[in-house]
N, C-alpha and C positions, 0 to 999 in steps of 0.2 A: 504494500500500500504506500503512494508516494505523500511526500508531506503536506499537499494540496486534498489530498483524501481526507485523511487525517485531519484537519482542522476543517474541513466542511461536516464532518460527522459528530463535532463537540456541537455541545449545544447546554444550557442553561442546566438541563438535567442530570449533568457533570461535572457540576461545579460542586468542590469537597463540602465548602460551607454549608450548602443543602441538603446535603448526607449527613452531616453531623448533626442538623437541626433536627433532621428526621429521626436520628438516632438517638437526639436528644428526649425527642418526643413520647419515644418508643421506653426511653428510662424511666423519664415522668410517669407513666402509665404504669409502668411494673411497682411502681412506689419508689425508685433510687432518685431519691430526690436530691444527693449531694453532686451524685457523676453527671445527671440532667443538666445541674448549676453548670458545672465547670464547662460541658459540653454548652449553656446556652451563653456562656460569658467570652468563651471563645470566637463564635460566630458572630455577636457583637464586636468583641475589638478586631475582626480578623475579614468579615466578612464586605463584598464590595455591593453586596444589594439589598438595598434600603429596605423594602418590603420585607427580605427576609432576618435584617437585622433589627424592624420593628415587632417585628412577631416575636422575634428572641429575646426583645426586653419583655414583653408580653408575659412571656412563660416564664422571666426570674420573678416577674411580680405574682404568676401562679408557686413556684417552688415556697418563696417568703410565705404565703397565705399557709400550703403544706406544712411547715416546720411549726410555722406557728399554732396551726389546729384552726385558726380561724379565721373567716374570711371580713378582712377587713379592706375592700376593694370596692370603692366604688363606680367602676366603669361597668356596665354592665356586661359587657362583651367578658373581662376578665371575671366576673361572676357567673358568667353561662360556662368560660372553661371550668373555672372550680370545678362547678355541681358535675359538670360533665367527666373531671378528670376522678370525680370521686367514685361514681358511679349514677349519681341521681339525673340518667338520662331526661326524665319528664321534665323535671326543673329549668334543665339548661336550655332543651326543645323550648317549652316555655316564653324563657328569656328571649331565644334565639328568633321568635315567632312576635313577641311585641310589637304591635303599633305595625305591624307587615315590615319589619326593616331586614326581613330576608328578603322579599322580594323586591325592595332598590340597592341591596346593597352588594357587592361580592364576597365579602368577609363573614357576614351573617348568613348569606346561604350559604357558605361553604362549612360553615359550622353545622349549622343546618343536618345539612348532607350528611356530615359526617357523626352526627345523632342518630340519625335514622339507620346508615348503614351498621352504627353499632348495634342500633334495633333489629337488625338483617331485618327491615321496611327496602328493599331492593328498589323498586319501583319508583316510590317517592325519592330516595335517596339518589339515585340517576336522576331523576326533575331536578332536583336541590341542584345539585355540581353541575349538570349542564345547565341551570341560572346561573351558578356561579361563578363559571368558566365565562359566560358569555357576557355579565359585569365586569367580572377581573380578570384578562386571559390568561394572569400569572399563578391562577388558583389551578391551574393545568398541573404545574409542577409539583404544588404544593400535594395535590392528590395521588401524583405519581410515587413520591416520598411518605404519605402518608401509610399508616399500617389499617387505620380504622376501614378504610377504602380497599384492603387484601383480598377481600373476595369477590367483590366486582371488579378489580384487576385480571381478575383470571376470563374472567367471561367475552371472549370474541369478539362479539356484537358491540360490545364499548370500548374496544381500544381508540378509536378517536377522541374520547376522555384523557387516553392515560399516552398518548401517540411520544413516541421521543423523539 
C-alpha cells in the first residue's frame, strides 16, 4: 500500500484520542472510576477535537459526582449521564426527552439512542442516532466508539450509522 493509500484510508475514527475516550467510557460503566479519570484527563490535555474534549470534561464532572455518591450537577445533560451511568435508564430517558430537546438537539438524541439501545428498544434506538447523526454528523463517531450501541453495530442493514 503506497503512502497516498494510506493516509486516504485514516479518517476521524482513528484518531487515539477517540479510542481512549471510548475506553474511557467503557471504565466508567464497569464502575473504575479512577482509570476513567486518568483516561478522560488525558484526552482533554492531549486531544485536538473540541467536541471530543468537551464531552471529556463532561464525564470528569460524571466521575466527581461517582466518588462523591452524589449528584451534585446541575446541567441537566450531566444528570441524565449520572442516572444513566448508574443504571436508572427511565430517569435519564426522562431527562433526555424534556421539553422535546432530543428532537432539536444532536447531543440529546444521541443520549437518547443510546438509552434505548441499553433498553435493546432496537427500533426506537436507530430513530434516536439517525436524528442524531443527522443534527450532529460527528455523533457518527461517537456511536462507532460507543459500547452501549454493540449490538446494532453488528447488524448489516445499519452500517451507514456506524460506516468508517
Amino acid at each position: 500500500m503506497s503512502e497516498s493509500q494510506v493516509e486516504s484510508t485514516v479518517s476521524l475514527y482513528d484518531d487515539p484520542m477517540v479510542e481512549l475516550y471510548g475506553k474511557a467510557l467503557e471504565q466508567l460503566g464497569q464502575g473504575k472510576i479512577a482509570a476513567a479519570r486518568a483516561d478522560f484527563e488525558k484526552v482533554v490535555a492531549e486531544s485536538d477535537l473540541r467536541e471530543v474534549v468537551d464531552r471529556a470534561r463532561q464525564m470528569l464532572l460524571v466521575c466527581d459526582s461517582k466518588e462523591s455518591g452524589e449528584l451534585s450537577v446541575e446541567d441537566p445533560y450531566l444528570a441524565a449521564v449520572y442516572h444513566k451511568n448508574r443504571g436508572d435508564l427511565d430517569s435519564a430517558l426522562e431527562l433526555s426527552r424534556d421539553g422535546g430537546r432530543h428532537l432539536e438537539n444532536g447531543t440529546w438524541a444521541f443520549l437518547e439512542a443510546s438509552i434505548l439501545a441499553l433498553q435493546e428498544q432496537d427500533e426506537e434506538a436507530v430513530e434516536a442516532l439517525r436524528r442524531a447523526v443527522s443534527l450532529e454528523p460527528s455523533s457518527r463517531v461517537h456511536a462507532y466508539h460507543d459500547p452501549d450501541f454493540g449490538g446494532l453495530r453488528r447488524r448489516a442493514e445499519l452500517d451507514d450509522l456506524f460506516e468508517v
